[in-house]
C-alpha positions as CSV (number, residue, x, y, z in Angstrom):
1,X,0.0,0.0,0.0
2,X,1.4,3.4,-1.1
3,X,0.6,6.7,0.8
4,X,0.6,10.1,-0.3
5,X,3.2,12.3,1.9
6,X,0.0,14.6,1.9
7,X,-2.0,11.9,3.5
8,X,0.8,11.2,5.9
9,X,1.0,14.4,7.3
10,X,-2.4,15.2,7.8
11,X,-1.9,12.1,10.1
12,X,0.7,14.2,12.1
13,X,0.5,17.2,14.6
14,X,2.8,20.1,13.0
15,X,3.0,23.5,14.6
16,X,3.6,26.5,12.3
17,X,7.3,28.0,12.3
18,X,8.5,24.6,13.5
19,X,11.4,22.9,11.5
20,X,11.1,19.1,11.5
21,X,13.8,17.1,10.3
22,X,14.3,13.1,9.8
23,X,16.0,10.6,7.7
24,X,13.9,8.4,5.3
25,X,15.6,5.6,3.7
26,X,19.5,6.8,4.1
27,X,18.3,10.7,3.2
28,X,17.9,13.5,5.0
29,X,14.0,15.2,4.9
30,X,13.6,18.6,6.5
31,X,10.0,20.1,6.7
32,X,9.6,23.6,7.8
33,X,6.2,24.4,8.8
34,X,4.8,28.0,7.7
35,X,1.9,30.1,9.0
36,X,1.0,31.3,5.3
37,X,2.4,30.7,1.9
38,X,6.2,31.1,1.7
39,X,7.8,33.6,-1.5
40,X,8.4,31.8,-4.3
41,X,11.6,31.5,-3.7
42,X,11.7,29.1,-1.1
43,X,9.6,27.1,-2.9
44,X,11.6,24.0,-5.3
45,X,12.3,24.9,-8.4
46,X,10.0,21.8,-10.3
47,X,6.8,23.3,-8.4
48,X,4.6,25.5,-11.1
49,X,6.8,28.3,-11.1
50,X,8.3,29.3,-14.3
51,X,12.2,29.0,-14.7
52,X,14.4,29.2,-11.7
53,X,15.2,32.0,-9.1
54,X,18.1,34.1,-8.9
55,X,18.7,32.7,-5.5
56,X,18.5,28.9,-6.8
57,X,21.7,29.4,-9.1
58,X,25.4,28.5,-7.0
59,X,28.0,29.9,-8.7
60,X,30.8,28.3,-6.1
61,X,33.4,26.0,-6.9
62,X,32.6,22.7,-5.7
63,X,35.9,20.9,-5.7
64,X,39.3,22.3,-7.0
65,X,41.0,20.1,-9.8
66,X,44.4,19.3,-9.8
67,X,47.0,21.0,-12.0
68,X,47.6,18.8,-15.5
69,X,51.4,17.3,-15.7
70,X,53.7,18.5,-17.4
71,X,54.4,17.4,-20.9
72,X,57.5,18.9,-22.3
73,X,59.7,21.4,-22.7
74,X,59.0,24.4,-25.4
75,X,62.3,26.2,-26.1
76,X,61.6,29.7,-27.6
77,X,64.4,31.7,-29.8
78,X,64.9,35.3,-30.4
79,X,65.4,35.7,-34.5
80,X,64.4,38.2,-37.2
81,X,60.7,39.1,-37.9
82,X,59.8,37.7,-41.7
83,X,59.9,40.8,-43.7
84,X,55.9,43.2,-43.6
85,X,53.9,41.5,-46.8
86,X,53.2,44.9,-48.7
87,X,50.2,44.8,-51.3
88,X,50.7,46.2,-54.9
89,X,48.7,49.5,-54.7
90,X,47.6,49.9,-58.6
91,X,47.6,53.3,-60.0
92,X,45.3,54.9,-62.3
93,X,47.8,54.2,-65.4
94,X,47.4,50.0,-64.6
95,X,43.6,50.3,-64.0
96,X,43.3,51.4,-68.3
């Protein structure tokens, strides 16, 4: 027999601005009990509101990753720079 978690709560005595916590199967469940609606905010983001909240997004690093290896040596020399490719400008007497 499957229950609804609606159904189970109605079963339980919550008080408003209470935080209930518990562990269900190896995971962690925290309720917390409001007197009226909460902002949307608070709310998961796969309820009926549209897109996410600005609040929702976490821009921080989660774990650093190492440095790659090093591969090899790239030894660099100073030399001459090829000489500047100038264009043929044609004049007025090659354009005839």
């Amino acid at each position: 027999m499957s229950i609804s978690l609606a159904d189970a709560l109605e079963q339980v005595d919550l008080e408003p601005g209470r935080t209930y916590e518990c562990e269900v199967r190896g995971r962690h469940v925290e309720l917390h009990m409001f007197d009226e609606r909460p902002p949307v905010r608070n709310r998961l983001p796969f309820a009926t509101t549209p897109g996410l909240h600005e609040d929702d997004i976490r821009l921080d690093p989660w774990c650093e990753l190492p440095s790659p290896p090093a591969v090899g040596w790239l030894v660099s020399e100073l030399g001459e720079s090829p000489p500047i490719d100038i264009p043929k400008i044609p004049t007025d007497e090659d354009m005839e």
